[in-house]
C-alpha positions in Angstrom: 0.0 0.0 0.0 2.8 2.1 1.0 4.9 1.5 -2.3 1.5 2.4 -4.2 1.4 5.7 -2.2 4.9 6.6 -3.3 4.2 5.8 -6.9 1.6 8.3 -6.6 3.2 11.4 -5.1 6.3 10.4 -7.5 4.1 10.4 -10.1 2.8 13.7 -9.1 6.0 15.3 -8.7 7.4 14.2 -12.1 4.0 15.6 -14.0 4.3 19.2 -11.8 4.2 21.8 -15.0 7.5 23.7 -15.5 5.6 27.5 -15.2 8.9 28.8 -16.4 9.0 26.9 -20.0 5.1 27.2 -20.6 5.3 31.5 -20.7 8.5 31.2 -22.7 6.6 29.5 -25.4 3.8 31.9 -25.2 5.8 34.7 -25.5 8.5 33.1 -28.3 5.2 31.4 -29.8 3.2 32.9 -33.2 0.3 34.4 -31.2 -2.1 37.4 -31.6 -1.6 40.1 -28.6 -5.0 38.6 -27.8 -4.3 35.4 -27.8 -1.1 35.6 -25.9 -2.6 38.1 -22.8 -5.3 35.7 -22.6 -2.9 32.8 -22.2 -0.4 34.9 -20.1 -3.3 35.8 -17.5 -3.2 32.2 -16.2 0.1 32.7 -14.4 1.3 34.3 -11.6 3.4 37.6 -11.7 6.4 36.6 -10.3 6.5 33.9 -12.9 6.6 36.2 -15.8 9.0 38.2 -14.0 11.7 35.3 -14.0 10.8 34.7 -17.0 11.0 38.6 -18.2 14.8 38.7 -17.2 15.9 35.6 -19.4 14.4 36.6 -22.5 16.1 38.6 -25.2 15.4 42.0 -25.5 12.9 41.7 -28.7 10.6 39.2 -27.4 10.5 41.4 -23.9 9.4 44.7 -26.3 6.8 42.5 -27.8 5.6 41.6 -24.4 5.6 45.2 -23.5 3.8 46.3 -26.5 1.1 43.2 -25.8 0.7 43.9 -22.0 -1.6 46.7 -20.5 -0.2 49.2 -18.3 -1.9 47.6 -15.0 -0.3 43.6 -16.0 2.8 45.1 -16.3 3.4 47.4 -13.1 2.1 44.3 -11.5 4.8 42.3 -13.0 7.3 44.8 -12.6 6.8 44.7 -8.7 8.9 41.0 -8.8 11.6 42.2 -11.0 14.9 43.3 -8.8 15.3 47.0 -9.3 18.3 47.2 -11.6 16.5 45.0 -14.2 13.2 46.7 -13.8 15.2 49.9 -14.6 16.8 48.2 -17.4 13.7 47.2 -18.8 12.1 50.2 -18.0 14.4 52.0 -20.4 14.0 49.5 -23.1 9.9 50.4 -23.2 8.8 53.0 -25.8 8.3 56.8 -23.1 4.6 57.1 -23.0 4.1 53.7 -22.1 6.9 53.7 -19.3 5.7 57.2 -18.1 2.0 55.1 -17.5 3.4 52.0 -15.5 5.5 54.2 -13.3 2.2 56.1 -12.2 0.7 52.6 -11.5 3.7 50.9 -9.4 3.6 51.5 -6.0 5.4 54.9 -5.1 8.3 53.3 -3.1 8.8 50.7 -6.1 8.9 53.5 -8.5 11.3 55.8 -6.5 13.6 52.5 -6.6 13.4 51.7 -10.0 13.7 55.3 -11.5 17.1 55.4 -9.4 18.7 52.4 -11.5 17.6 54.3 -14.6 19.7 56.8 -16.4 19.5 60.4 -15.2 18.1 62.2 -18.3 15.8 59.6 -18.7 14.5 59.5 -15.3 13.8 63.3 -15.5 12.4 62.7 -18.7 9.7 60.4 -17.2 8.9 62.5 -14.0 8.3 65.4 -16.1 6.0 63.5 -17.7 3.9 61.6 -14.9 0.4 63.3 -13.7 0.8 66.2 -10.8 -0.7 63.3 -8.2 1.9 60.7 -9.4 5.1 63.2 -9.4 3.8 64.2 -5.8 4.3 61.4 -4.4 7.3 60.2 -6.1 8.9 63.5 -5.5 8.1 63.5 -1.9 9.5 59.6 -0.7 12.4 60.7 -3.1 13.0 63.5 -0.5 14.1 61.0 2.3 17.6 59.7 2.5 18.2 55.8 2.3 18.6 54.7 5.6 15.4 56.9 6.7 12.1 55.1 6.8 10.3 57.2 4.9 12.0 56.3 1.8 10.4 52.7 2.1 6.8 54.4 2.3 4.1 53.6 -0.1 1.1 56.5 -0.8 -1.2 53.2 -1.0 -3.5 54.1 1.6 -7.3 54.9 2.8 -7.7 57.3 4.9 -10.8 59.2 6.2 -12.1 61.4 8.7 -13.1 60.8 12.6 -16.0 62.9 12.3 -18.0 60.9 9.8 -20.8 58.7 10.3 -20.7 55.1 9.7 -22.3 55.2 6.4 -20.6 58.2 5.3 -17.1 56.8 6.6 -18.3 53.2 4.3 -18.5 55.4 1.2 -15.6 56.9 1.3 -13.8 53.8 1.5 -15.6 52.4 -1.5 -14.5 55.3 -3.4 -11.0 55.4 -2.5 -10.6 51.5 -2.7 -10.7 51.7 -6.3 -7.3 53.7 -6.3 -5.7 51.6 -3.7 -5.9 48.3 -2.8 -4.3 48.6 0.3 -7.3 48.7 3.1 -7.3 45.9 5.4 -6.3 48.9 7.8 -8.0 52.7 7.1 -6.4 55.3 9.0 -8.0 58.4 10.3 -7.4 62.2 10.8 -8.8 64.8 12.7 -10.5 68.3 11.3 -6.7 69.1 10.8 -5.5 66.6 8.8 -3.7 65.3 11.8 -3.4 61.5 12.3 -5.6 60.5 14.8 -5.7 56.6 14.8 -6.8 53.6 13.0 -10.0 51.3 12.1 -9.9 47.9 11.1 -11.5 47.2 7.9 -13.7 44.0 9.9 -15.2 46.2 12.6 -16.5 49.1 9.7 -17.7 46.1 7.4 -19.7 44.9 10.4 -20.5 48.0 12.2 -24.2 49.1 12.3 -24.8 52.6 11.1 -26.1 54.1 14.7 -22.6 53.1 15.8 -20.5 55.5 16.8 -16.9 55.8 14.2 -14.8 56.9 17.5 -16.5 53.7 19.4 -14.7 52.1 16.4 -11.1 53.8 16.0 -8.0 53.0 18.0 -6.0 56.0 19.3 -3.4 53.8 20.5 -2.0 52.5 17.0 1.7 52.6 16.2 3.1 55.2 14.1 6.8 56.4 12.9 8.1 59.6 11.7 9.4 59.7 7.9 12.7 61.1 9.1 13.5 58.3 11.8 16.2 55.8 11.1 15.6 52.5 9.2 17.7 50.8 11.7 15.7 52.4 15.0 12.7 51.6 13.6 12.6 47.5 12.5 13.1 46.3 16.3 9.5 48.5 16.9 7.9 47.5 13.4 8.4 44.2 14.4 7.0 44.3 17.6 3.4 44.9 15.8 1.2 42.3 13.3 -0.5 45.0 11.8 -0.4 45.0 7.9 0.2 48.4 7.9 1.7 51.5 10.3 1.5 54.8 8.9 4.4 57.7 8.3 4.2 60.8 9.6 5.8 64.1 9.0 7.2 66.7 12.1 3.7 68.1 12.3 1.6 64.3 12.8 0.0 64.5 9.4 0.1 61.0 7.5 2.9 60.8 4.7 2.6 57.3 3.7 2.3 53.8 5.4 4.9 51.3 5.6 3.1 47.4 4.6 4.0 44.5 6.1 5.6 43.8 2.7 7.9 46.5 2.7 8.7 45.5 6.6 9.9 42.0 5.3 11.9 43.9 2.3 13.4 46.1 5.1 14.4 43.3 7.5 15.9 41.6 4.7 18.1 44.3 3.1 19.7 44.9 6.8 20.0 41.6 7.2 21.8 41.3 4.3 23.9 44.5 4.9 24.9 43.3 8.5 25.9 39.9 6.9 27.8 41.4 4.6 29.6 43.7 7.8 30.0 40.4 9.6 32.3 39.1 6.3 34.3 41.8 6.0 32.5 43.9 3.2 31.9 47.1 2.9 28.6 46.5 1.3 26.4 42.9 -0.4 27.4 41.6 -3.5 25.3 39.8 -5.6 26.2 37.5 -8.7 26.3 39.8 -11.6 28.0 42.1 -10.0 31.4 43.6 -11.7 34.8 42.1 -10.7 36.3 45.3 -9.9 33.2 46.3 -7.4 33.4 43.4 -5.4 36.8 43.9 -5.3 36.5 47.5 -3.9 33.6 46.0 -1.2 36.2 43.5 -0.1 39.5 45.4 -0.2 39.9 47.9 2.9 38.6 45.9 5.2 41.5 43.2 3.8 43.9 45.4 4.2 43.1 46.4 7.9 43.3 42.6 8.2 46.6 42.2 6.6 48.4 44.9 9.1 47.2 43.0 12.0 48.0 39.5 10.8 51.4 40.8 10.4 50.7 42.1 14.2 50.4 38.4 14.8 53.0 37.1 13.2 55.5 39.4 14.8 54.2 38.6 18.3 54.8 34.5 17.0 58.3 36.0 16.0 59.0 37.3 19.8 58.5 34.0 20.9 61.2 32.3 19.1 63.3 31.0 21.8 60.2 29.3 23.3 59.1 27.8 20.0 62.9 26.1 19.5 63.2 25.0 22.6 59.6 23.4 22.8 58.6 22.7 19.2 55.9 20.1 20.0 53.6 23.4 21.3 53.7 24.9 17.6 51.1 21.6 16.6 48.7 22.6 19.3 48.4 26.5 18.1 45.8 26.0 15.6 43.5 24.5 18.6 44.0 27.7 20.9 43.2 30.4 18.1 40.4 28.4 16.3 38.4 28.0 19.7 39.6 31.5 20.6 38.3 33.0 17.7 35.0 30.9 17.7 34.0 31.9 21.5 34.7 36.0 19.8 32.0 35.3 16.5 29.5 34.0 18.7 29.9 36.8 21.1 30.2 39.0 18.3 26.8 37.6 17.2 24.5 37.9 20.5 26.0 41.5 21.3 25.1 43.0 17.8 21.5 41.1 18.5 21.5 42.6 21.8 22.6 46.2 20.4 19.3 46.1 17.9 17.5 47.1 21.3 18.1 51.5 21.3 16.8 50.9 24.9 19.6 49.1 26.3 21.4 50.8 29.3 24.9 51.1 30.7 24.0 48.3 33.1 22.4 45.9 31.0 25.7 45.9 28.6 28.1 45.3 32.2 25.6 42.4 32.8 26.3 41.5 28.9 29.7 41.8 29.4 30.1 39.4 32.7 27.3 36.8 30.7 29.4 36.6 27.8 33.0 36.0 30.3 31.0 33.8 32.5 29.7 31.5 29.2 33.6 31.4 28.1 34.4 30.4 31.4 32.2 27.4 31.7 33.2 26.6 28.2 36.6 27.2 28.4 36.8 25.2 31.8 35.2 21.9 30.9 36.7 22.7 27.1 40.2 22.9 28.6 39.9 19.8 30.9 39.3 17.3 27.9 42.4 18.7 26.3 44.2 17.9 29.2 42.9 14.8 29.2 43.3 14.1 25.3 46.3 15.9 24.6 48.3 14.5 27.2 47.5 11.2 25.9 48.4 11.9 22.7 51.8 13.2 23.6 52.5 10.5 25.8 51.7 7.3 23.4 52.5 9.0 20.1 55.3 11.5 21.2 57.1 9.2 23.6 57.1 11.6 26.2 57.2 10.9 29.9 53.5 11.0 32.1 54.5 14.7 33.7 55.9 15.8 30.6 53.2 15.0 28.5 50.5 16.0 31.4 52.8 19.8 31.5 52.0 20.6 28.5 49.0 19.4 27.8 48.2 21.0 31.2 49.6 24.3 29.6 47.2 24.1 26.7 44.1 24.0 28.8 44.7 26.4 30.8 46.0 28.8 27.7 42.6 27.9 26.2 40.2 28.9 29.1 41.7 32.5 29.2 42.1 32.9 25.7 38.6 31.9 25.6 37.8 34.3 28.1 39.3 37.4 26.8 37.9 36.3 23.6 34.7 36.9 24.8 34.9 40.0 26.6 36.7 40.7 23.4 33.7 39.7 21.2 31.0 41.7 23.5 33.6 45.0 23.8 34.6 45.9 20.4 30.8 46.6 18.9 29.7 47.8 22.4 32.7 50.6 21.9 31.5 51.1 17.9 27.9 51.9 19.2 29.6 54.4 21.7 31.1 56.2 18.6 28.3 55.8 16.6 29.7 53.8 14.3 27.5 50.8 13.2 28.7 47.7 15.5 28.6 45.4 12.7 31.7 46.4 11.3 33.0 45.4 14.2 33.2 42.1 11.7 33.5 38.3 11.9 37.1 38.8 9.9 37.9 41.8 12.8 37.2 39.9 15.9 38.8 36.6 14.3 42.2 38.4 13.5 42.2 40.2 17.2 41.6 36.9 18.7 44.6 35.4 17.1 47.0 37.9 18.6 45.3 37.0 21.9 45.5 33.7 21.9 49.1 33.6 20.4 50.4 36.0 23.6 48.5 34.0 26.0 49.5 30.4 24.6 53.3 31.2 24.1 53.2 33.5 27.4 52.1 30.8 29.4 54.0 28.2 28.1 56.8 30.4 28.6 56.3 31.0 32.0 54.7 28.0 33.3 57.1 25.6 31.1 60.5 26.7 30.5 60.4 28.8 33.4 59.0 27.0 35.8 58.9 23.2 35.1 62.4 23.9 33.2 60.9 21.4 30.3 63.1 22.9 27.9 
């Protein structure tokens, strides 16, 4: 019964269309306009968009000349900016002019960035005053400000309407926004004032009150706030939407839950770039000589101190020719010494996301992050003992107390390298943040490199002191 079962999901799996190879063939095939929109209408919008950045650049003018202005702004929401941009300059003016005024506003303010600069001004001269408006005005925000993620997608109405009244404005605005699970609301000033739920005005009776049905309470940002400050408290909230408000409380824009997950994912992306020792993410197209100026100063820094490191193994000289069976046990001490400093790296840049973190909580940090090495390093260190010494006793012919020295030596060097590792870890972005400097530079590559030159001192310190100088192994 079971082998049946299989043969039938297998057989399932094998027969699942390939979405990807049917629109190619629509497009590449000899149909009318008709014909092909008709066929084209079955699939899903992302799936024309993969498809829109494989084919050449004739068949993709036919598709722009076959597609209404509404299919492809929908499309063009699932293309990556710097294609959409390309492809956006590829389209004859008037009908690249009438799918910018149809994308959202924040898509559009991406995409006319990617595009060249006389054509971009070209097209905004040319969109409607409404359209330009609000193009014009998330354009105004800098990057790394929230507002610049904003979309003008919104419903908003009054908080001195009536039910009825309140359910007729929403009809007539839905049909230029779809966004309206969530209708915001502003006072006789145009000031925001709060938030209904689209479910309590559907079933709302019209004697009802609309302030009976509004919540004063609902989260808000300022355009002008930083991206960065503002995901930990976006996230906080399941709303689909928060809205974005100037200096004097009036509504901007809204931020959807869409945008939130685009936001999360760029800084995520940013930070994991930081973490490797970029400057900045890379992608797969990107030019050789751009990655290589992403990758490059940070490689350099990296290069001094390795040097650092290697001069410090150079100091030690007389301790590595007079005990050279320590030099096979380095690679132990600085690869567990610079894991402990990435993971503390990792929980204090976590910890940092929090702007409401205070001078105490990062002490307490601090002593966690020690007190974790400790442990770690304690019951780390006491199997090397254990292991180590073996090893040097069967396969280097060495005596019990010799081998049990050093292998003594190298536990201990690797509990306080691991400790100093992570205070190391925890203190370096802790002291970025205090310079305003963004504590994920304090990268992976960073951390790794400083650790090295901890663990080298403390290793061939102690096994200067504690062997040569006093067990006099040498």
């Amino acid at each position: 019964m079971n082998n049946e079962k299989d043969m039938i999901l297998s057989s399932g799996a094998s027969q699942k269309p390939d979405y990807k190879i049917e629109i190619t063939n629509i497009i590449m095939g000899n149909f009318s306009p008709k014909a092909m929109r008709e066929k084209l209408s079955d699939y899903h919008e992302n799936d024309i968009a993969e498809v829109m950045t494989e084919i050449n650049t004739a068949d993709r003018k036919r598709l722009f000349r076959v597609l209404d202005t509404a299919e492809l702004s929908n499309i063009f929401e699932y293309i990556p900016e710097d294609k959409a941009g390309m492809f956006l300059d590829e389209m004859d003016i008037r009908k690249a002019v009438e799918v910018v005024s149809c994308l959202e506003s924040d898509s559009a303010v991406d995409i006319l960035r990617e595009i060249p600069k006389e054509r971009r001004i070209q097209l905004i001269d040319l969109l409607d005053a409404e359209a330009k408006h609000k193009i014009e005005l998330i354009a105004s925000f800098d990057e790394d400000e929230i507002g610049s993620r904003m979309t003008a997608n919104f419903i908003v109405i009054k908080n001195n309407m009536t039910i009825k009244n309140a359910m007729s404005e929403l009809i007539a605005q839905a049909k230029d926004n779809d966004n309206i699970s969530t209708i915001f609301v502003t006072d006789t000033d145009d000031l925001f004032y709060g938030a209904i739920d689209l479910k309590d005005l559907i079933i709302a009776r019209q004697d009802d009150s609309l302030e009976s049905l509004i919540s004063t309470s609902f989260p808000y940002v300022y355009g002008t706030e930083n991206i960065d400050e503002c995901i930990e408290k976006l996230k906080d909230y399941s709303e689909d939407s928060i809205p974005v408000l100037d200096n004097s409380n009036a509504i901007l824009g809204v931020i959807t839950s869409q945008s939130l997950v685009e936001v999360i994912d760029d800084e995520m992306g940013d930070d994991y770039a930081k973490l490797a020792g970029l400057t900045a993410e890379e992608d797969l197209s990107e030019p050789l000589k751009d990655s290589m100026k992403k990758r490059m100063p940070w490689l350099l820094i990296l290069l001094v101190l390795g040097m650092l490191v290697s001069s410090v193994v150079g100091a030690f000289e007389k301790v590595v020719s007079q005990l050279t069976i320590i030099m096979a046990f380095q690679s132990l001490i600085l690869d567990m010494s610079g894991n402990v400093g990435t993971q503390s790296l990792a929980v204090t840049i976590r910890v940092l996301a929090d702007e409401n973190l205070t001078a105490k909580n990062k002490v307490r940090l601090v002593i966690k992050e020690m007190k974790i090495a400790l442990c770690n390093g304690g019951i780390l260190g006491l199997i090397s003992v254990v292991f180590v010494g073996l090893y040097i006793m069967f396969f280097k012919a060495k005596t019990a107390g010799a081998a049990f020295a050093i292998s003594s030596c190298i536990g201990l060097s690797l509990m306080i390298a691991m400790i100093i590792s992570g205070a190391v870890g925890t203190l370096i972005p802790l002291f970025f943040k205090k310079i305003k400097v963004d504590p994920a530079v304090a990268s992976g590559p960073l951390i790794t490199t400083i650790n090295d030159l901890v663990a080298v001192v403390t290793y061939y310190g102690m096994s200067w002191i504690l062997l040569l100088n006093v067990l006099k192994l040498a």
